[in-house]
C-alpha positions, 0 to 999 in steps of 0.5 A: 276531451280529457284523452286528448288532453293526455295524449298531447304531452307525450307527441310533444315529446316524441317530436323533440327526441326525433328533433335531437337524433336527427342533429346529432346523428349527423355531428357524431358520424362527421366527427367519427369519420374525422377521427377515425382518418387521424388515426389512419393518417397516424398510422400510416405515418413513417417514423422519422429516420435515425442516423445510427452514430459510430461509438466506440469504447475509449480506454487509457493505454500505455507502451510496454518498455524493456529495462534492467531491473533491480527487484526490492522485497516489502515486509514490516517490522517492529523496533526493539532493542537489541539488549533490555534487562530488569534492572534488580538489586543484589542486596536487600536494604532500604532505598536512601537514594534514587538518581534523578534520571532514573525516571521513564524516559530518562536517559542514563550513562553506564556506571551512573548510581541509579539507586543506593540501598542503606550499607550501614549494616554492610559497612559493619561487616566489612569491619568484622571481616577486618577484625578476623583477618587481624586476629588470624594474622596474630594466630599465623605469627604465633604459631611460626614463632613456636615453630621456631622455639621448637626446632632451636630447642632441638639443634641445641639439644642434640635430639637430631631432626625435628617432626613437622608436629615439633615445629608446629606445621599443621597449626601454622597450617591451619592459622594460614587457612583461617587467615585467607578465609578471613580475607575471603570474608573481607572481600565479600563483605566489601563487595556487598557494601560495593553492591548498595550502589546499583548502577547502570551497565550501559548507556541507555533509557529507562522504559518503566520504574517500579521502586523508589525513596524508602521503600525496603527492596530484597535481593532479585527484585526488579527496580526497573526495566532499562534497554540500550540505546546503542543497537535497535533490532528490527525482524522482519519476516521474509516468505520463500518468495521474498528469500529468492529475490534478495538471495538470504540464505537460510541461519546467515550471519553477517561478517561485518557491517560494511558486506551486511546487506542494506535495508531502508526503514520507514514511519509516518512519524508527526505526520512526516516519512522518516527513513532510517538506514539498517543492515541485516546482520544475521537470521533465524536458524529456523523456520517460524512454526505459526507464520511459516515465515523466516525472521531476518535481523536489521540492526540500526546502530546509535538510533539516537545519534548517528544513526538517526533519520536525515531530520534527527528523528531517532528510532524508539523502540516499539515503533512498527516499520515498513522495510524495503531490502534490496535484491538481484538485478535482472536484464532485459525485464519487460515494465508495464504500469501495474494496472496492465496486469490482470487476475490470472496474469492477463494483458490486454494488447491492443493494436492499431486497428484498435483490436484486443489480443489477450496474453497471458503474461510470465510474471516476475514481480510487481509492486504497487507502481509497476508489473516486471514480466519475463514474456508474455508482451513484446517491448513497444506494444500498447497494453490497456490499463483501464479497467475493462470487463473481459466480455468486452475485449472483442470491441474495437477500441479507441486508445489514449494516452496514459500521460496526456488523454487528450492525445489518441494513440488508436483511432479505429477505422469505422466498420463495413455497416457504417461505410455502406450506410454513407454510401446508401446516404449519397446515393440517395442524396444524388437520386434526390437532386436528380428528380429535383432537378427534373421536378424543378424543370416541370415546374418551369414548364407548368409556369410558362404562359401558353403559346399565342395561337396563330392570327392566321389559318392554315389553308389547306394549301398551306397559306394564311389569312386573317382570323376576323376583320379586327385582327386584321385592322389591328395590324395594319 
C-alpha cells in the first residue's frame, strides 16, 4: 500500500509534462513557421528604387577682358627728416635762459635763442681785447713818430739817406702785428660772447630736450635734438622686379622736382587713410648688402603746411608708409580678377558645354585686386575664380555669375547615362499603361454578367422549342 502511495505522485507528473509539450510543441512550430515566411517575404522584397539626380558642381566665373595697363610697384617706407642734428653749445657756461619753445615738440624758428649761457666772463674778455688793441694802437703811433724824428734828423744833418733800422721800420713793424692780433682778439672774444646765445639754424621741431635752467654745460654737449620741418625723406626699397616696372635707374638723381617721378603715400592715421603726395628725387649708389634691395629716395616738401594731406594732417617723421609709384603703361594686357590665377600660374577656363581646360598663364603682374597677363587666356573666355581642387577639373561645371550668382552663365547639358535612363523611364511608363490598359479590359470582361442561355433548344434540324411549360407560359 505504501508503494503505491509513492509511485502516485511521480505518474501525476509525468502526465502534466506530456500535457504541456503536447501544447506547446504545436504553438512553437506555428509560430516558427510564421517567422520563418516573414523573414523569406523580407528577403525576397525588392528594394525601393531610386531615381539618381543629375548634380553638378557650381563655381563663380567671370570674362577675361584686354586693356591698356599702367603697372604701379608696392613697397613701405618709414618717414624721416631730411636734416636732424643734436643741438650742442660752443661755449661752456651756465644756462640762465631757456626758450619757451624749447620743449619736445615745440615748434621753432630759425634764428630763435633756444638758450643762452652766462657771458659775464665773456663780455670781460672782449674788454681786454679792447684794451690791447688800444694799447697797440699807442705802440704803432709812437714808433711811426720816432720814425719820423729819425729821418728829419737825418735830412738836417746831411748824413744822406737814412737805413730802415734809422726809421724805426721793424718796430713800426712789429707794433702793426700786435695791433691786428689784438683786433684778432677782439674778434674772437666778441664772437664767444655772440655764441652764449644758441640759436636755432632752421625752422623746425624739438624731437628730445636734455638740459635746462641753471645747469653748467660744456662746449659739444648735446643740449637737444632738432630736425626741420621743411623736407621729410621716406626710402623705400625697390626689388630688381619692381626697377623693371617703373624704369628707376641704378644712382639717379632728379633734375628738378616737376620731372621727379610721383609717389602717393599713405597711414591709417586716427582710424582715417591719409595720403600725401612725394617725389623720388634720387637713389642710393649701392646696393643694400643685407636686404639685396635698392633704396629710393621720396621727398615731401612742407609736410606741415602745403605739403600736407587733403585733411591737413601732416607728415611726422617716425610714421611707417605704404607707397605706391607709378610705372610703364603696357597695351593690349589680358585682365583677370586676382582669384583666376593659381599656384604655378594656372587658369582654369571653362567652356559652354561647362568643361574645364587648364592654362598656363604668361604672367605680368598681379595685385591684390587683379592678375595682368601677356598670353595664356584669350580676351572673352570665362576664367573660374572659385576656389577648386585641380583633381576636380575634369567635372562638367555649372558657371555663375561673379557680379550676380543669381545669373548662370553655363548650364551643361546632362550626360548619356541620364538621358538614356529617361528614355528606359518612358518606355516603361508607356509599357505600364499598355498592360494597364488590357488589365482594365479583362477586368471589364470578368465584371459582365453571363449571358442568359437560350429559352429554346436547338433541334438538330436547327429549330427551337420551349425549354419547360413555365417558360412557355411566361411568354405568352
Amino acid at each position: 500500500m505504501s508503494s503505491d502511495a509513492h509511485t502516485l505522485p511521480q505518474k501525476n507528473k509525468g502526465g502534466f509534462l506530456r500535457k504541456f509539450l503536447m501544447i506547446f510543441i504545436p504553438i512553437a512550430i506555428v509560430v516558427g513557421f510564421f517567422i520563418l515566411t516573414s523573414v523569406i517575404i523580407a528577403l525576397n522584397k525588392k528594394p525601393e528604387e531610386k531615381k539618381r539626380s543629375f548634380n553638378t558642381l557650381a563655381v563663380i566665373a567671370d570674362y577675361a577682358i584686354m586693356d591698356d595697363v599702367q603697372l604701379s610697384v608696392s613697397t613701405q617706407g618709414e618717414a624721416r627728416p631730411r636734416t636732424e642734428i643734436d643741438l650742442v653749445p660752443e661755449v661752456g657756461g651756465k644756462i640762465v635762459y631757456v626758450s619757451p619753445n624749447f620743449i619736445e615738440g615745440g615748434v621753432i624758428r630759425k634764428g630763435e635763442t633756444l638758450i643762452r649761457i652766462e657771458d659775464s666772463d665773456y663780455k670781460v674778455n672782449v674788454i681786454r681785447a679792447q684794451a690791447s688793441i688800444a694799447q697797440a694802437e699807442q705802440v704803432l703811433v709812437r714808433e711811426k713818430a720816432e720814425g719820423e724824428i729819425a729821418r728829419v734828423d737825418y735830412e738836417e744833418l746831411g748824413r744822406g739817406e737814412p737805413t730802415a733800422l734809422a726809421l724805426r721800420k721793424p718796430q713800426q713793424a712789429q707794433a702793426e702785428a700786435s695791433l691786428q692780433a689784438a683786433k684778432a682778439e677782439l674778434r674772437a672774444a666778441e664772437l664767444q660772447l655772440k655764441r652764449t646765445a644758441v640759436r636755432a639754424p632752421f625752422d623746425g621741431r624739438v624731437r628730445t630736450k636734455s638740459s635746462d635752467l641753471g645747469q653748467f654745460v660744456s662746449p659739444g654737449r648735446a643740449l637737444g635734438r632738432i630736425f626741420s620741418t621743411d623736407i621729410v625723406e621716406v626710402r623705400l626699397p625697390l626689388t630688381d622686379s619692381d626697377l623693371s616696372k617703373i624704369d628707376l635707374p641704378i644712382a639717379y638723381v632728379a633734375k628738378d622736382r616737376a620731372s621727379a617721378p610721383d609717389v602717393k603715400l599713405s597711414a591709417v592715421i586716427g582710424g582715417k587713410t591719409q595720403i600725401w603726395n612725394g617725389k623720388i628725387m634720387r637713389t642710393d649708389p649701392t646696393y643694400d648688402t643685407q636686404t639685396r634691395a635698392l633704396f629710393a629716395i621720396a621727398e615731401v616738401f612742407d609736410p606741415y603746411g602745403n605739403g600736407a594731406s587733403e585733411n591737413g594732417v601732416p607728415l611726422p617723421p617716425g610714421l611707417f608708409l605704404d607707397a605706391e609709384v607709378k610705372g610703364k603703361t603696357f597695351e593690349n594686357v589680358i585682365v583677370l580678377p586676382r582669384d583666376g590665377l593659381r599656384p604655378e600660374d594656372e587658369v582654369y577656363v571653362v567652356n559652354d558645354k561647362g568643361k574645364v581646360d587648364v592654362r598656363t598663364a604668361d604672367v605680368l603682374d598681379t595685385d591684390a585686386q587683379k592678375a595682368f597677363l601677356f598670353g595664356g587666356v584669350e580676351a572673352g573666355e570665362l576664367v573660374v575664380l572659385s576656389p577648386m581642387e585641380k583633381s576636380r577639373v575634369s567635372m562638367t561645371l555649372k558657371v555663375l555669375d561673379s557680379k550676380d550668382p543669381t545669373k548662370i552663365l553655363v548650364d551643361p547639358p546632362e550626360p548619356e547615362w541620364m538621358k538614356k535612363m529617361k528614355e528606359a523611364e518612358k518606355d516603361g511608363k508607356k509599357k505600364k499603361r499598355r498592360w494597364g490598359k488590357k488589365d482594365s479590359a479583362s477586368d471589364e470582361k470578368k465584371d459582365e454578367p453571363p449571358a442568359k442561355k437560350s429559352d429554346k433548344k436547338e433541334t438538330k434540324e436547327g429549330g427551337s422549342e420551349p425549354t419547360n411549360a413555365a417558360t412557355s407560359e411566361s411568354e405568352q
